[in-house]
VOBA-1610 file (N, C-alpha, C; in pm, whole numbers, padded with zeros to 5 digits, always signed):
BEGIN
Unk-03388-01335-03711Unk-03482-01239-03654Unk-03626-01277-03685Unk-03620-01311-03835Unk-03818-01307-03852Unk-03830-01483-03795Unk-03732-01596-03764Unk-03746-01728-03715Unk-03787-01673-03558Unk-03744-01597-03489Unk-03797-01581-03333Unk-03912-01500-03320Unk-03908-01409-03448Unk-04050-01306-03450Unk-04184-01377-03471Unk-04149-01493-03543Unk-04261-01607-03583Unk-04301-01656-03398Unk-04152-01688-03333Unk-04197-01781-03228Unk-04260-01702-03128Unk-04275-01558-03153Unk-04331-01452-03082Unk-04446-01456-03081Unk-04497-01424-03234Unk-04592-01447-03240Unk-04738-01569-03189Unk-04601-01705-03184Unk-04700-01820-03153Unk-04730-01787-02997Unk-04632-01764-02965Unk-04651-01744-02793Unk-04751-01635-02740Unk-04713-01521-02849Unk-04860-01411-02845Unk-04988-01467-02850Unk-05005-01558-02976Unk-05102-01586-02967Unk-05187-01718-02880Unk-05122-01819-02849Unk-05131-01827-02678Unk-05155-01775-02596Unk-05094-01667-02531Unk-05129-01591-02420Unk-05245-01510-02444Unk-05241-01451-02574Unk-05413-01331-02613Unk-05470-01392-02672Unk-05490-01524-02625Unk-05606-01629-02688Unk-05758-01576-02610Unk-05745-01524-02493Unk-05893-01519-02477Unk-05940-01421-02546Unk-05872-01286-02528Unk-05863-01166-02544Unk-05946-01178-02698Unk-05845-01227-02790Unk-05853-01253-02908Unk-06003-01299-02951Unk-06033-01399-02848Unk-06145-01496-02893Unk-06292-01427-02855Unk-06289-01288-02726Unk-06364-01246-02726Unk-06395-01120-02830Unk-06276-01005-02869Unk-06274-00919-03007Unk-06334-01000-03121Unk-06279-01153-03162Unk-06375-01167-03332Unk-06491-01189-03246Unk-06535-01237-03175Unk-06658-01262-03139Unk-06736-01159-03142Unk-06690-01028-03079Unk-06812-00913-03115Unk-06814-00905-03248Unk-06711-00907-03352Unk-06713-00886-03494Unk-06808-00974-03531Unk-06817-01095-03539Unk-06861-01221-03584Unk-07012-01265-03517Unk-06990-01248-03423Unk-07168-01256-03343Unk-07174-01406-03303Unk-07029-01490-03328Unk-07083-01649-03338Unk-06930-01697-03233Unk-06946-01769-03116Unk-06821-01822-03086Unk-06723-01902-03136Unk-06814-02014-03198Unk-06814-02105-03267Unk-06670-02068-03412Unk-06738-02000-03458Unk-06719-01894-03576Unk-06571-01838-03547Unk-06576-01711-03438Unk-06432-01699-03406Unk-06340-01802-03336Unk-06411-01882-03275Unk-06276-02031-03278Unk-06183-02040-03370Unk-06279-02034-03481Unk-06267-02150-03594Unk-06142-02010-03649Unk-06183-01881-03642Unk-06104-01765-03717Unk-05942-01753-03626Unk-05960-01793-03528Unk-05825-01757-03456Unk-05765-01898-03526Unk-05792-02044-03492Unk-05716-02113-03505Unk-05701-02121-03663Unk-05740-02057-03754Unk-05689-02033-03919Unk-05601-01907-03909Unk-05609-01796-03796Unk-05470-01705-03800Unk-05373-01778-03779Unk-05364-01863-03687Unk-05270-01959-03615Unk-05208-02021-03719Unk-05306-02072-03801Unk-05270-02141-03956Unk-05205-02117-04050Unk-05267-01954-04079Unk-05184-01896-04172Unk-05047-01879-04192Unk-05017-01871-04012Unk-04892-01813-03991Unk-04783-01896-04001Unk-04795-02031-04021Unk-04738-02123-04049Unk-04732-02135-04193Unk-04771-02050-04332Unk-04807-02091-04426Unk-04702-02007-04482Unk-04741-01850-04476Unk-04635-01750-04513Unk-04586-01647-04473Unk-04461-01644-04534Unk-04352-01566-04422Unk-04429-01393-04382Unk-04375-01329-04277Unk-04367-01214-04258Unk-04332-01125-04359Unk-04398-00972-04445Unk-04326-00926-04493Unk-04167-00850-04418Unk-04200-00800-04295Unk-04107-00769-04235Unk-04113-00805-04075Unk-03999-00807-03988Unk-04009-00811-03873Unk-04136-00821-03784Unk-04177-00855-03696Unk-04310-00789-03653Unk-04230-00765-03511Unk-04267-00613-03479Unk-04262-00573-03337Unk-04332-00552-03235Unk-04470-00570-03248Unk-04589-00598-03207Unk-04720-00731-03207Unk-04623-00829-03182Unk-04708-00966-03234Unk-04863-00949-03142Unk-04876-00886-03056Unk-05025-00876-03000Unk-05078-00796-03112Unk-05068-00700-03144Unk-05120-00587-03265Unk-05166-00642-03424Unk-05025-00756-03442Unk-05039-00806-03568Unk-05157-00910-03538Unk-05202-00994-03403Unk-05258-01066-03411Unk-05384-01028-03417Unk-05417-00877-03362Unk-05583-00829-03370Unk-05598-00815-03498Unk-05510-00715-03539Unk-05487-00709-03718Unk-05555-00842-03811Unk-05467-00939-03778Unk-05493-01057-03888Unk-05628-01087-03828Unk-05663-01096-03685Unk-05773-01146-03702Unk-05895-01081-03689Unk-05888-00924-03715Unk-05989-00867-03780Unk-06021-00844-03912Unk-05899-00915-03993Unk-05897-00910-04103Unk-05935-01050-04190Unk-05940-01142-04106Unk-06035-01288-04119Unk-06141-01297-04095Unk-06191-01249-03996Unk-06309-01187-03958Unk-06407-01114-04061Unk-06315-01016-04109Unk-06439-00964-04230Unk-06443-01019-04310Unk-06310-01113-04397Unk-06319-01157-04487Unk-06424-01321-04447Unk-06433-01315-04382Unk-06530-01449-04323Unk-06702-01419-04365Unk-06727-01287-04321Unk-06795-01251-04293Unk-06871-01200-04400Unk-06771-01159-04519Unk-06770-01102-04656Unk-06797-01230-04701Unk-06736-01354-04713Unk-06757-01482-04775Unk-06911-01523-04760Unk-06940-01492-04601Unk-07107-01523-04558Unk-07210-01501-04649Unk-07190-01344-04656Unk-07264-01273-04754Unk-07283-01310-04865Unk-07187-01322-04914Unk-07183-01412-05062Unk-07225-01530-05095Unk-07213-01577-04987Unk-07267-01760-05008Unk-07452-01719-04987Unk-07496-01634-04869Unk-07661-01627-04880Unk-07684-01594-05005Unk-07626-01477-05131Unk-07720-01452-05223Unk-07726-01570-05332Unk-07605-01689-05309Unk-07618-01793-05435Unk-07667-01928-05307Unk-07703-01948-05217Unk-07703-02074-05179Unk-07849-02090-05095Unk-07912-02113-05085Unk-08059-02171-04973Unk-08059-02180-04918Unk-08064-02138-04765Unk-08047-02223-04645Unk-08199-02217-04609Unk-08182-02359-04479Unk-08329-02314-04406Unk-08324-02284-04286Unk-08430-02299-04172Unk-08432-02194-04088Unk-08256-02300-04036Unk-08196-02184-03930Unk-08116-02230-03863Unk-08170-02254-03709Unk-08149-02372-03663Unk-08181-02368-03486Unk-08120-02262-03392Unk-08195-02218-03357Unk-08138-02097-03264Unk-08017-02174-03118Unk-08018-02319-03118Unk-07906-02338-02982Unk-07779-02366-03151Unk-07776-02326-03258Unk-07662-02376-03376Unk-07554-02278-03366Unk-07561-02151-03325Unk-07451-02063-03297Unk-07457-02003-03181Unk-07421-01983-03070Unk-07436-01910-02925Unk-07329-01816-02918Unk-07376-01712-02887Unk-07302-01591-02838Unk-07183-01637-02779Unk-07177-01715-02716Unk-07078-01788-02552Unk-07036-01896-02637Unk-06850-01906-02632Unk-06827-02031-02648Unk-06838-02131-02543Unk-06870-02264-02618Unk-06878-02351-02520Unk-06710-02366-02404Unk-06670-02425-02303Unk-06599-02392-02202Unk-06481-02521-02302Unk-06580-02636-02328Unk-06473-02696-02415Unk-06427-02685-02561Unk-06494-02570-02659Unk-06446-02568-02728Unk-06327-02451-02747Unk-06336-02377-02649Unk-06192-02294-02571Unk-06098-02393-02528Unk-06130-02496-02446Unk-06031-02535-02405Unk-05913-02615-02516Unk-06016-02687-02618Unk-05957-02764-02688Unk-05871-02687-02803Unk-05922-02575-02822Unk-05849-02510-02934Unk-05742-02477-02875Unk-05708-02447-02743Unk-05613-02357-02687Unk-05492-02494-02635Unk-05521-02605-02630Unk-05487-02747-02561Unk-05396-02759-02746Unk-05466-02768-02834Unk-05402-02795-02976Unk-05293-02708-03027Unk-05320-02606-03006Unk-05184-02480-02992Unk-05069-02498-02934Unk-05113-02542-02802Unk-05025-02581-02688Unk-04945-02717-02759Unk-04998-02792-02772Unk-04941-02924-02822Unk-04900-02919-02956Unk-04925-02844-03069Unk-04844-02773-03164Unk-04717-02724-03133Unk-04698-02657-03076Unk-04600-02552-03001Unk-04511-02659-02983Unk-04540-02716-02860Unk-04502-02819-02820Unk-04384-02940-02931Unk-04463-02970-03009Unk-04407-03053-03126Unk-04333-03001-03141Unk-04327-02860-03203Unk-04233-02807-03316Unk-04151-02814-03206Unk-04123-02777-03088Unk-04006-02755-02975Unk-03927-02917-02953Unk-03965-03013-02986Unk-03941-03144-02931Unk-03840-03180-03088Unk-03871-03096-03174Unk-03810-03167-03275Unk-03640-03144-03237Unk-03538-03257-03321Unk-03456-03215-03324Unk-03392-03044-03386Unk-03284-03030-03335Unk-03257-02861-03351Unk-03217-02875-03512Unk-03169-02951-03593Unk-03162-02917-03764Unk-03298-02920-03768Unk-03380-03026-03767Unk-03501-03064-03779Unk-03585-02973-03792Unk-03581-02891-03638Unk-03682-02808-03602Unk-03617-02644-03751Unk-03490-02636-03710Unk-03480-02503-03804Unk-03481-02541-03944Unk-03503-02620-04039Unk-03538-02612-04162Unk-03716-02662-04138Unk-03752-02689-04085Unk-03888-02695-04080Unk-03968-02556-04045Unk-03891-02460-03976Unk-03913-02349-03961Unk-03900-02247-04096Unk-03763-02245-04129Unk-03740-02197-04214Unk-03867-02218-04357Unk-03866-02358-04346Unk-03944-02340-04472Unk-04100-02317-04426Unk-04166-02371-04349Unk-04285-02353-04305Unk-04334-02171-04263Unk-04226-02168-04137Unk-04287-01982-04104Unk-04209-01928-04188Unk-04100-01972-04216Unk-03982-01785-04275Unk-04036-01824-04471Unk-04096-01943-04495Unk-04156-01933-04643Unk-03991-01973-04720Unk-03938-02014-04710Unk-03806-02032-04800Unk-03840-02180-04865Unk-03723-02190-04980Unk-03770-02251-05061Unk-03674-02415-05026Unk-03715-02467-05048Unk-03616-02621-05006Unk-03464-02587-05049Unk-03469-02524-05177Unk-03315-02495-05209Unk-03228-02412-05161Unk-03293-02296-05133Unk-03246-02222-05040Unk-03188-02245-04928Unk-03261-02308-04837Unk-03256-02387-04752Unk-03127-02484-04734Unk-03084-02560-04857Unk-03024-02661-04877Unk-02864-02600-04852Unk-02868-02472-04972Unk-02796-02374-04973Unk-02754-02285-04853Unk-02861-02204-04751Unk-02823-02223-04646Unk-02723-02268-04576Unk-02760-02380-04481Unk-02759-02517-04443Unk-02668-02570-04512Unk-02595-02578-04619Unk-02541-02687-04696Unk-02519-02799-04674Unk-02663-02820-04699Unk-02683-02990-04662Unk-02799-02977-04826Unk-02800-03147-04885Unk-02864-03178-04937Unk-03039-03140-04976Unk-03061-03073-05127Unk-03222-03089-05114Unk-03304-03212-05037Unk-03237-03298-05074Unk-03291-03436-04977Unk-03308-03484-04861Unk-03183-03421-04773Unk-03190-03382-04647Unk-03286-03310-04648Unk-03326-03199-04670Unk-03442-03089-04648Unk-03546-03163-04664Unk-03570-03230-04784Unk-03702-03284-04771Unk-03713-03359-04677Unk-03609-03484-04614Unk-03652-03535-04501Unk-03674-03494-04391Unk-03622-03386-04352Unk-03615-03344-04218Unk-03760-03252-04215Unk-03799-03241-04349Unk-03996-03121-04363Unk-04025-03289-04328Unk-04037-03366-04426Unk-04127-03495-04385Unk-04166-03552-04203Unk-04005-03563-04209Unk-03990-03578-04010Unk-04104-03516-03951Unk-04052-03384-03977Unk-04118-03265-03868Unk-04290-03302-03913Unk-04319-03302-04013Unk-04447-03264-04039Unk-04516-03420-03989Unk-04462-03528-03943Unk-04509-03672-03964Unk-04472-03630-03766Unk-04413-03601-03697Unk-04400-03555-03578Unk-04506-03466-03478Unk-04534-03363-03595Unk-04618-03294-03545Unk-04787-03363-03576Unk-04771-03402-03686Unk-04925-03447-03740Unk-04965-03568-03631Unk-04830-03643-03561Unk-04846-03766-03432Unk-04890-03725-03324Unk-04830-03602-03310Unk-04875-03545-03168Unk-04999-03486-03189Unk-05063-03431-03327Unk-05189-03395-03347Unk-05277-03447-03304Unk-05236-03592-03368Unk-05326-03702-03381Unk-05365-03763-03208Unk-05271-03761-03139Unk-05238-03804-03013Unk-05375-03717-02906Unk-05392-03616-02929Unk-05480-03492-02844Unk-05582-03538-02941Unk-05617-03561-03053Unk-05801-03577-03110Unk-05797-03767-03080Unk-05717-03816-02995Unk-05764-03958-02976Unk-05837-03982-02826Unk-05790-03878-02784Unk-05782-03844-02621Unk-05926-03775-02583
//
């Protein structure tokens, strides 16, 4: 359940990518800025598991990313009272994202997605498992009863798979 609620979510956040990108933007005041905040929700979610189900992956996604948003924003603050800056150029943050830096963030998602789908099916579900559902290699192993070693190869695979196809879209 929380392995398809994850893939919900990715697909949510795909589809309410604009949506998304225009909400932090009123928060944030910077396009640039909320790019950068959606594709670290995107991030996160690959990092650690769900506490429970999500039945609303559009909801959870305004959620998390009004909740990066402030904490972004909270970090800002903090860095002006210890750090110097000088003037900033007024064309350095624009209201409006640029047309390609939408496209490219939303093109990297896509081709993320993508990867993880191309992997083989053990491949792809212990790379899941441990990446979105947060489980532990042993677990996993246990699971699966297949080898800690197997597990580690098949995270290595996936992650040397996906990081190719990464690599493949920033050569392009």
């Amino acid at each position: 359940m929380i392995t398809r609620s994850r893939h919900m979510i990715l697909d949510a956040l795909e589809r309410y990518y604009d949506e998304l990108l225009i909400h932090v933007r009123k928060r944030v005041g910077c396009a640039a800025m909320a790019a950068d905040i959606i594709q670290e929700v995107g991030a996160k979610l690959t990092e650690r598991p769900p506490e429970t189900a999500i039945e609303n992956p559009r909801a959870f996604l305004y959620r998390a990313a009004s909740n990066m948003a402030i904490d972004q924003l909270r970090a800002q603050r903090t860095q002006t009272r210890y750090v110097q800056t000088g003037d900033i150029p007024e064309h350095a943050c624009s209201d409006t994202p640029s047309v390609e830096d939408h496209l490219v963030q939303r093109e990297r998602l896509a081709v993320l997605k993508r990867a993880v789908d191309e992997l083989p099916p053990r491949c792809r579900e212990v790379f899941i498992m441990r990446k979105f559902d947060g489980r532990s290699q042993a677990e996993i192993a246990e699971k699966l009863g297949i080898s800690r070693g197997m597990v580690e190869k098949h995270i290595r695979n996936a992650l040397a798979h996906c990081m190719e196809r990464m690599r493949e879209i920033d050569t392009n």
